[in-house]
N, C-alpha and C positions, 0 to 999 in steps of 0.2 A: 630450516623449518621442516618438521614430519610431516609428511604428506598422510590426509585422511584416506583409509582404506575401502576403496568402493564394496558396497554392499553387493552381495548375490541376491539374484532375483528371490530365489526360497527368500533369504535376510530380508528384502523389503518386505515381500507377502509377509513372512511369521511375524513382522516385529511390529505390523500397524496394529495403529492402538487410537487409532480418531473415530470419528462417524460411523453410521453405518453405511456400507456401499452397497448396493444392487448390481447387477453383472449381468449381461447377458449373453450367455454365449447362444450366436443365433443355429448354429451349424450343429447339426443334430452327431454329424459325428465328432465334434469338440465334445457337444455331452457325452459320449461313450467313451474318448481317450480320455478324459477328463477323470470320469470315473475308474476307469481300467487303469490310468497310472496312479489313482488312490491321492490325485491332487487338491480334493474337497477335505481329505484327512489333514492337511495341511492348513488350511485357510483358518484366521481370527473369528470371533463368532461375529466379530461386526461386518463379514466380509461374506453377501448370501448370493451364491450365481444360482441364476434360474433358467430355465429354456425355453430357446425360442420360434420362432416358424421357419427355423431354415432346414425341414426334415420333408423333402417335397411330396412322398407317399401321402405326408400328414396332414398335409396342408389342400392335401386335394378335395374336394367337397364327398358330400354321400352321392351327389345326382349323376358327378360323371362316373361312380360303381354304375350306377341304376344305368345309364347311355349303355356303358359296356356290355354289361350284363342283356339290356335291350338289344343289340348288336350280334348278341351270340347266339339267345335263344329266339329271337323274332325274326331277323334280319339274316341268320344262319351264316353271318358272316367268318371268318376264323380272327381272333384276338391272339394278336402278338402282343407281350408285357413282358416288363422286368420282372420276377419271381414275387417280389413283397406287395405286389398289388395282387394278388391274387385270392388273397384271406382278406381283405380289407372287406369289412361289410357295409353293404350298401341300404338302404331301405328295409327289402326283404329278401336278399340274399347275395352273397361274394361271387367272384367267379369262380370261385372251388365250387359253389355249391352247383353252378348256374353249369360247367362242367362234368360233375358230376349225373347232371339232366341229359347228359349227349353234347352239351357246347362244344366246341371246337378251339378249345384256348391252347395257345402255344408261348413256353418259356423262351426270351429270348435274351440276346448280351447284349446287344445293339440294333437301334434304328435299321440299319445294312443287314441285319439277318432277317427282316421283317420284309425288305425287297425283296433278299436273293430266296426267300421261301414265296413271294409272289411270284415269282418268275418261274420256279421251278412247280407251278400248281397254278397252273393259270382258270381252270373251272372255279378256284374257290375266292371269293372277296375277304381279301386279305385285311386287316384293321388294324395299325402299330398304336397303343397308348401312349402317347407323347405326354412325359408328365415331369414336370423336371426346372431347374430355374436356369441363369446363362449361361452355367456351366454345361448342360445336357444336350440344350436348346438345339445348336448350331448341327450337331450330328440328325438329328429330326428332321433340320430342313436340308445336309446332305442328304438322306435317305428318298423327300420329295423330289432333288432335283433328279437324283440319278435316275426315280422311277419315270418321271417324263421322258429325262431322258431315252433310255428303255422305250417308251413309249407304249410304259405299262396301263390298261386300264382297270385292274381291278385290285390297287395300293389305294389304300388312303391313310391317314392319319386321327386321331379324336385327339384334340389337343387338349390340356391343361397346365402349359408352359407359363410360370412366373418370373418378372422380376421384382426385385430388392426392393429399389429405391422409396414407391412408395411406401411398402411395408414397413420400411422402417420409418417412415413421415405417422405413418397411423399408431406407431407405437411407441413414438416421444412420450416422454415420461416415466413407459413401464420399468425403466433401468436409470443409471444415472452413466452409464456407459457402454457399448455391445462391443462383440469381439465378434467381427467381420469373419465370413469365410475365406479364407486364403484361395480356394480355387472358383470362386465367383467372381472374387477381383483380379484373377487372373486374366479373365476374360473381360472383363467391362476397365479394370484399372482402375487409379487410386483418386480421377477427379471429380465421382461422382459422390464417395465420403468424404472428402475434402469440401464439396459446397455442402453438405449438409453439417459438418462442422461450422465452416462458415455463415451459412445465409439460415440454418435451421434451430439451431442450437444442441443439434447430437453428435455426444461423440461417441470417439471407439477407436480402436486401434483392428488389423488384420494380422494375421498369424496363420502360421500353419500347424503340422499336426502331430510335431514329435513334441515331447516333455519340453526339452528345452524352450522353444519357439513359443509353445502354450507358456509356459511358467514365464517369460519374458514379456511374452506381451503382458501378461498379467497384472507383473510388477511397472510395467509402463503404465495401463492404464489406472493404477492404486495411485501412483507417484504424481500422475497426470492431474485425475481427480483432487489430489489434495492443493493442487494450485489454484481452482479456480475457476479457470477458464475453458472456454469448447477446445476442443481441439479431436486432429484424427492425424494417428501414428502405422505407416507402414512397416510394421515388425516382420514383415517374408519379403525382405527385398530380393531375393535370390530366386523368386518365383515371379511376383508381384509386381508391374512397372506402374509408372504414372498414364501410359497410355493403352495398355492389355493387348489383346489379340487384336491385330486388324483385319486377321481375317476372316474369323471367329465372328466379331462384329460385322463385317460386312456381308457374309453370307444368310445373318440372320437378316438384316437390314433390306437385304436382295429381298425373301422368300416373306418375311415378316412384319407384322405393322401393329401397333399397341393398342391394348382392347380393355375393357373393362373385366375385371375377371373376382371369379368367387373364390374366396379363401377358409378353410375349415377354421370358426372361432373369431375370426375377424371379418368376415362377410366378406359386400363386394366393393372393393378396391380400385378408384379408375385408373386406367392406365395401368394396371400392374401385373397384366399377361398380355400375352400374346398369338396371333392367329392367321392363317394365311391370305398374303394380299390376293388379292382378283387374280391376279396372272396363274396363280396355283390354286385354286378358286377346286377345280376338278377331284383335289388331293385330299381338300376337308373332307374327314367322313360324316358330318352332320348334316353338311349337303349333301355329298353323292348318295347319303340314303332318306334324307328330306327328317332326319330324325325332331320329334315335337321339343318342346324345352320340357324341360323335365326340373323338376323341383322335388328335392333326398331329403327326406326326414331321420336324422341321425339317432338312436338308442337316447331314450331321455338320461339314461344311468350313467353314461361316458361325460366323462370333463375334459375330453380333450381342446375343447376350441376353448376353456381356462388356462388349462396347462400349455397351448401354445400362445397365451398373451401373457404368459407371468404372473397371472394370477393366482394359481395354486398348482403346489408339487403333484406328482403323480400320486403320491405314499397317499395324498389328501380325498381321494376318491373311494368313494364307499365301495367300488366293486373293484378298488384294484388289488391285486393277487388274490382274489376273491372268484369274484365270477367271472374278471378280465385279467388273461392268461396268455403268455405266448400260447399256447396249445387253441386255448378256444378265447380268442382277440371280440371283446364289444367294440373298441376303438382301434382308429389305424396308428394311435401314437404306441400303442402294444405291437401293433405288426411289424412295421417297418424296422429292418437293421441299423436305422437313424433316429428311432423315434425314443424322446424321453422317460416316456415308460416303461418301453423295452427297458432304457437301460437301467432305469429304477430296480427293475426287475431283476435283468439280470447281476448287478452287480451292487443290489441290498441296501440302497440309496438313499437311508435314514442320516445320514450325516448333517450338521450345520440345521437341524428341525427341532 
């Protein structure tokens, strides 16, 4: 008997011809390799990926700019950030601009450059913006323990640390499948998609971030979807275990405890950030500087909290490449080197529309 010859992943993708499927790749940098390996060029027109909140600059609210930016000019504190929060506009102004006033903001790589520059400037109140999901998380709260350690007092942190889980509980339905980040399950591991397969009715598969791994999970979850059923497939088994970091998890677990948290486009989410427990209580900057709550009113013109629920592409926004531009960003989904827009932008992102 001739044996049938299995299909290549491109062969399943090119050759569906059922339903329409929705896709969402949550992982803002799937949406840029995605685009940059000209993978949407490929796709059936029944086959629409969309994007989703896994770009953390994006997903951070307007109010914690406006904290920052409070922090820098009020508070005279110095802001240590990752470079792409820096243009993210806030209310009434970014910390470029709030910098540009005399602020004191400082580019950093890591949480640890944000101590060892407390340590070596001990007059000024140092401020790390912890902004980030479980991938990021755990180096944050190294950076707390070590400043205790130290027995530093003028470290803190302004946190807007997420995680997944509920996020994707709030966004059943927007897809008929998501495609997991590979280095968020790296950390948390594969039992936490597994019950929401199970007990939730989402699926998705996880992958990483070459062609192949992408186009593979793809053709899994096309293959997957046509059966039927939930399910969630580990496509980065090489990275990805059933159990993740333990100790990644436990160091968040030590300094961390689960908070209700505000997300750009999806509001607030229980349980789906995180904040430090009592013991590290000294480390929060919203207490060590008693900061008021603060409530961000975002550009009415930006669609960003649409574009990160799947409701409309970025091309769909009346100001986009218009009057929101990498150069001069309305929205942080233009800022960020994750963010949808950007890569709308940069890489001409009218395909499958």
């Amino acid at each position: 008997m001739q044996e049938t010859k299995k299909k290549s992943a491109r062969e399943i993708i090119e050759s569906y011809d059922g339903p329409k499927l929705r896709i969402m790749e949550v992982c803002g940098t799937h949406t840029h390799e995605i685009f940059r390996l000209g993978i949407r060029k490929i796709l059936p027109k029944q086959i629409e990926l969309i994007s989703g909140p896994g770009c953390p600059v994006c997903v951070t609210p307007v109010g914690f700019i406006d904290e920052a930016v409070m922090l820098a000019l009020e508070h005279h504190a110095t802001v240590c950030t990752f470079g792409d929060l820096i243009r993210v506009p806030g209310t009434a102004k970014s910390l470029a601009v709030a910098r540009s006033e005399g602020a004191r903001v400082q580019i950093v790589y890591s949480p640890i450059d944000a101590v060892e520059y407390a340590r070596k400037n001990p007059k000024e109140q140092v401020v790390f913006l912890s902004v980030g999901f479980e991938t990021t998380t755990p180096a944050s709260c190294l950076a707390v323990k070590r400043a205790k350690e130290a027995g530093l007092t003028n470290f803190s942190i302004l946190t807007a640390n997420k995680t997944m889980p509920n996020a994707y509980r709030t966004l059943k339905g927007s897809a008929d499948a998501f495609l997991y980040p590979g280095h968020v399950n790296a950390i948390t591991g594969t039992q936490l998609c597994e019950e929401l397969a199970r007990d939730h009715g989402i699926s998705g598969a996880v992958t990483g971030f070459t062609a192949s791994e992408i186009m593979t999970a793809l053709a899994v979850v096309i293959t997957k979807l046509q059966e039927g059923r939930d399910f969630f497939v580990n496509c980065y088994p090489r990275v990805v275990t059933k159990q993740g970091s333990k100790s990644a998890q436990t160091i968040m677990e030590e300094l961390m405890e689960p908070c209700a948290s505000e997300w750009r486009g999806l509001g607030i989410i229980p349980n789906s950030g995180v904040r430090l427990r009592e013991a590290y209580i000294e480390y929060d900057a919203r207490e060590h500087f008693h900061l008021p709550a603060v409530q961000g009113k975002p550009n009415p013109a930006c669609r960003c909290g649409e574009v990160l629920q799947g409701k409309c592409k970025p091309s769909d926004c009346k100001v986009f490449g218009k009057g929101c531009t990498p150069l001069h960003p309305i929205g942080a989904c233009m800022v960020s080197s994750e963010g949808a827009c950007s890569a709308y932008y940069q890489y001409g992102g009218m395909e499958n529309e």
